[in-house]
ZADO-1210 file (C-alpha; in nm, 4 decimals, padded with zeros to 6 digits):
<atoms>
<atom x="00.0000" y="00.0000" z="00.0000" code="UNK" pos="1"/>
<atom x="00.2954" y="00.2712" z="00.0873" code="UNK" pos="2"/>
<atom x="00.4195" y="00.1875" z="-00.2040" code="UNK" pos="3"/>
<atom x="00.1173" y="00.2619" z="-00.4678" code="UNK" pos="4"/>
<atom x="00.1410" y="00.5539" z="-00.2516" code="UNK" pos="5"/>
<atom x="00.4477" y="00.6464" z="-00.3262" code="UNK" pos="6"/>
<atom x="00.4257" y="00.5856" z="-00.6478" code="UNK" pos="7"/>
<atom x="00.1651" y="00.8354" z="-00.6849" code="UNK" pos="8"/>
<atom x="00.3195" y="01.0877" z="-00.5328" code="UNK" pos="9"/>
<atom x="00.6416" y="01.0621" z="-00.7352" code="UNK" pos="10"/>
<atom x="00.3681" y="01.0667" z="-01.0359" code="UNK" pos="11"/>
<atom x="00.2193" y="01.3752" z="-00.9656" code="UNK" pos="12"/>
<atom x="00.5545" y="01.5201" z="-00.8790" code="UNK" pos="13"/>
<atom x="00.6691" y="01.4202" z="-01.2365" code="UNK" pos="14"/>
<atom x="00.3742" y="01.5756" z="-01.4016" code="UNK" pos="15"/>
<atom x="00.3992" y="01.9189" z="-01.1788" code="UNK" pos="16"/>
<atom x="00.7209" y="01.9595" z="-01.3024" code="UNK" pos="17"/>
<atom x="00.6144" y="01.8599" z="-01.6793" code="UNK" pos="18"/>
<atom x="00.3507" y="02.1430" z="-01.6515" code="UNK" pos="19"/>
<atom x="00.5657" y="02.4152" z="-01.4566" code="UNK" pos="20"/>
<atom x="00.8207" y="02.3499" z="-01.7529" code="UNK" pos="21"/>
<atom x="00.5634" y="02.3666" z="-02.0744" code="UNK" pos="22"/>
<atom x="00.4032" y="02.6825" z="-01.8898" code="UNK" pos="23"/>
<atom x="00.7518" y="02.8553" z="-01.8733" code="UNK" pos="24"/>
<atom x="00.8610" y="02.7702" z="-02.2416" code="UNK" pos="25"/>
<atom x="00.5270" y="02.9060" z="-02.3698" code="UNK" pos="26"/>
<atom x="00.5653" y="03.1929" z="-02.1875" code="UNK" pos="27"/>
<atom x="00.9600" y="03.2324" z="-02.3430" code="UNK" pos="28"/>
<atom x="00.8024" y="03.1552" z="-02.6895" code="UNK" pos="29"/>
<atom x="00.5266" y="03.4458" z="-02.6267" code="UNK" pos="30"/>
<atom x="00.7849" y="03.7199" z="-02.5272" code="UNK" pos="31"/>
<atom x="01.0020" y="03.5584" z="-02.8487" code="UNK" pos="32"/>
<atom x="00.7587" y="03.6759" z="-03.0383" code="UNK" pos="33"/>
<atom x="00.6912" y="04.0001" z="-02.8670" code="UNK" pos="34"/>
<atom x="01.0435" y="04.1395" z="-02.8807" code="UNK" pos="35"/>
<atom x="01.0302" y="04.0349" z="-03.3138" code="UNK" pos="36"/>
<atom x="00.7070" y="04.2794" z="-03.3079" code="UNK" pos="37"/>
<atom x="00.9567" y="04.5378" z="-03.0861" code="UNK" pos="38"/>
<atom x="01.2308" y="04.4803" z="-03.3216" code="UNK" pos="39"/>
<atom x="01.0534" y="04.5052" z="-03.6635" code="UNK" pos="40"/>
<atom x="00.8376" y="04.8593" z="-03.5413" code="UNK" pos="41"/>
<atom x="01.2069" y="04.9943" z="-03.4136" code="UNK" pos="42"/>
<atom x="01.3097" y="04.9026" z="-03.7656" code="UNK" pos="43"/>
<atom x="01.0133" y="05.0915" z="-03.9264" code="UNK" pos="44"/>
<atom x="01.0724" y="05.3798" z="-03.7309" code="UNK" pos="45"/>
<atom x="01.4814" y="05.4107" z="-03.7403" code="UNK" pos="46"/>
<atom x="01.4665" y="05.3586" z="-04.1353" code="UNK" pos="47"/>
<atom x="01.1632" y="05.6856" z="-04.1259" code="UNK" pos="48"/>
<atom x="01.4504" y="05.8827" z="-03.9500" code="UNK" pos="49"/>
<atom x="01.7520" y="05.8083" z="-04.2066" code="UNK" pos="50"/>
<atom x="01.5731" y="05.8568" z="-04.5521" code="UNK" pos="51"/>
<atom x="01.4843" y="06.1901" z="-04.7033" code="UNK" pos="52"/>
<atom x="01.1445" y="06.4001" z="-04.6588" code="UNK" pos="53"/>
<atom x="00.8796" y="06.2851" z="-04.7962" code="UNK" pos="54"/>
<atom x="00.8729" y="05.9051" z="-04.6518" code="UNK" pos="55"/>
<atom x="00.5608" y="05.7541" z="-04.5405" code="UNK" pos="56"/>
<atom x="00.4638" y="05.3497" z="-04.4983" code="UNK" pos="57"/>
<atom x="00.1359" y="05.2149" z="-04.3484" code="UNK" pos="58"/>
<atom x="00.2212" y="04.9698" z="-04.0604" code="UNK" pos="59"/>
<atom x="00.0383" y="04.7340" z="-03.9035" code="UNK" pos="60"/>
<atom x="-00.0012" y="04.6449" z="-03.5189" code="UNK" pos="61"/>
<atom x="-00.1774" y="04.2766" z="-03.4534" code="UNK" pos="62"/>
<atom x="-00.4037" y="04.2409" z="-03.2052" code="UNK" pos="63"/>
<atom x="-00.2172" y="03.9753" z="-03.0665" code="UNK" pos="64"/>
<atom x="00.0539" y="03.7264" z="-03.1628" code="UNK" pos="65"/>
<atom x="-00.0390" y="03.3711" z="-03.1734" code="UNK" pos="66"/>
<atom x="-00.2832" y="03.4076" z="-02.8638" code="UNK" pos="67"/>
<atom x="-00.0945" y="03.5930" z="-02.6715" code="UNK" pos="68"/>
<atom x="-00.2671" y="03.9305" z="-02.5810" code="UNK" pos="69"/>
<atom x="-00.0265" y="04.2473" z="-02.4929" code="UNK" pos="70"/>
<atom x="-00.0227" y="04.5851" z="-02.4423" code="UNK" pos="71"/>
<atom x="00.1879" y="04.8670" z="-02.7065" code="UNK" pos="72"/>
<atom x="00.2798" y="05.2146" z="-02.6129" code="UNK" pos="73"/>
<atom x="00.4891" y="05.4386" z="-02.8394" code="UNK" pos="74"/>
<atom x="00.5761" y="05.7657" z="-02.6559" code="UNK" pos="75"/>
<atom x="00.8761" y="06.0033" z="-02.7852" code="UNK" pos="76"/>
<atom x="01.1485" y="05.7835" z="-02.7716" code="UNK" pos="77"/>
<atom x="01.0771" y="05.4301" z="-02.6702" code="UNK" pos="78"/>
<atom x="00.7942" y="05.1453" z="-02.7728" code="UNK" pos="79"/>
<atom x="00.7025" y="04.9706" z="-02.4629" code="UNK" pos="80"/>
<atom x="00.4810" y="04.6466" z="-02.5200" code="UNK" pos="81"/>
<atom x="00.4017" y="04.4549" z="-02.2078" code="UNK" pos="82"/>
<atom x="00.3378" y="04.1201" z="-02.1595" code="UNK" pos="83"/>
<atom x="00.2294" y="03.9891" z="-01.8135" code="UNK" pos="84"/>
<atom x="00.4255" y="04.1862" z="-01.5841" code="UNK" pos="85"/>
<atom x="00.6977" y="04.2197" z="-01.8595" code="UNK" pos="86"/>
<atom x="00.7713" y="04.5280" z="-02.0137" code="UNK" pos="87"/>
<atom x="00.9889" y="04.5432" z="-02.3013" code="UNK" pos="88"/>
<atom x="01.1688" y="04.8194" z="-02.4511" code="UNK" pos="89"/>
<atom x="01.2993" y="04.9339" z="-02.7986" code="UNK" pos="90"/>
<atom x="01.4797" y="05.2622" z="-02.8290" code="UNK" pos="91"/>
<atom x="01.3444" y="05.4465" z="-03.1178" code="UNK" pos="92"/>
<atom x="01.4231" y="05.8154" z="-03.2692" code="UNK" pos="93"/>
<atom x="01.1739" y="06.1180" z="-03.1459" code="UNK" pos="94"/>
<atom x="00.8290" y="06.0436" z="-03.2668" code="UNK" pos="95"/>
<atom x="00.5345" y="06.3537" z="-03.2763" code="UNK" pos="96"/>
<atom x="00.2170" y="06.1611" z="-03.1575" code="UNK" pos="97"/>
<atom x="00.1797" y="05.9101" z="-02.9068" code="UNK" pos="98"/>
<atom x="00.0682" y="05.5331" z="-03.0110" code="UNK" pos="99"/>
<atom x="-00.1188" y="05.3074" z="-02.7369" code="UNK" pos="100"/>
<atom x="-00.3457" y="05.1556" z="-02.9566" code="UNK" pos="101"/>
<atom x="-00.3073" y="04.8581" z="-03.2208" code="UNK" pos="102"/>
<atom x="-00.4318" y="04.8310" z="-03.5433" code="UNK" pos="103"/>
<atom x="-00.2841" y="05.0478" z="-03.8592" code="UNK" pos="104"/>
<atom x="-00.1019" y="05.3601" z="-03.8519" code="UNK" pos="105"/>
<atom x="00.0813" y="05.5692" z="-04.0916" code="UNK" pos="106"/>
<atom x="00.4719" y="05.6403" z="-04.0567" code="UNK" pos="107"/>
<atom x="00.5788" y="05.9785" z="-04.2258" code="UNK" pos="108"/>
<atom x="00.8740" y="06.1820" z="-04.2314" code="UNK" pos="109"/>
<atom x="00.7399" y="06.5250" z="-04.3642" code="UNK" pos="110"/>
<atom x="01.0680" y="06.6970" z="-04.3062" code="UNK" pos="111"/>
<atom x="01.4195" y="06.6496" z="-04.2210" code="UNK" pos="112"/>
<atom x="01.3477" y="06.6750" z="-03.8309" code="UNK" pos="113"/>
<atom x="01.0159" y="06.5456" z="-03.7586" code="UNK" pos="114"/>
<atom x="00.8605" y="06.1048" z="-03.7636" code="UNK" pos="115"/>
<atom x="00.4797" y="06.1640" z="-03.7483" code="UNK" pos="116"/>
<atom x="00.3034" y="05.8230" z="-03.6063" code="UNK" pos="117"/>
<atom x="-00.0925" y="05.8526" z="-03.6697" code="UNK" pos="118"/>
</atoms>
């Protein structure tokens, strides 16, 4: 009898850990993910700050990637997406307007000073 007991407990031990593990590489995949998204609006915005006046591109911010839901906020110099109780942030050149909404938006570089996100 101790020993179907123990047996069970060493089971349930086995698929705890199994669970804590899958739980924690989802969560790596998810911010994975995330800091591509950071990367390729830094991009976006870095390339509207080195090419002549003129410049504009429609971008677009998904809802979510894969299911994972998350927050964006573009404010003067950073983008700031948050995950969880992660926040992750990408450096970016001064930006007129503030983003904190997903969806599309237009990136335009009217003059030689000035990235306009709308």
């Amino acid at each position: 009898m101790s020993m179907v007991g123990f047996a069970m407990m060493l089971v349930l031990v086995f698929i705890g850990a199994i669970s804590y593990m899958a739980g924690t590489y989802s969560d790596e995949r998810n911010i994975n993910r995330l800091t591509d998204l950071g990367y390729s609006l830094q991009s976006e915005i870095i390339l509207a700050a080195e090419v002549e006046p003129g410049y504009e591109r429609i971008i677009t911010i998904p809802n979510n990637t894969g299911n994972t839901d998350y927050s964006i906020r573009i404010k003067n110099t950073d983008i700031i997406i948050r995950y969880r109780q992660t926040d992750l942030l990408f450096s970016i050149p001064n930006v007129t307007n503030e983003i904190t909404t997903k969806g599309t938006h237009t990136i335009s570089k009217p003059d030689t000073d000035t990235i306009i996100l709308n």
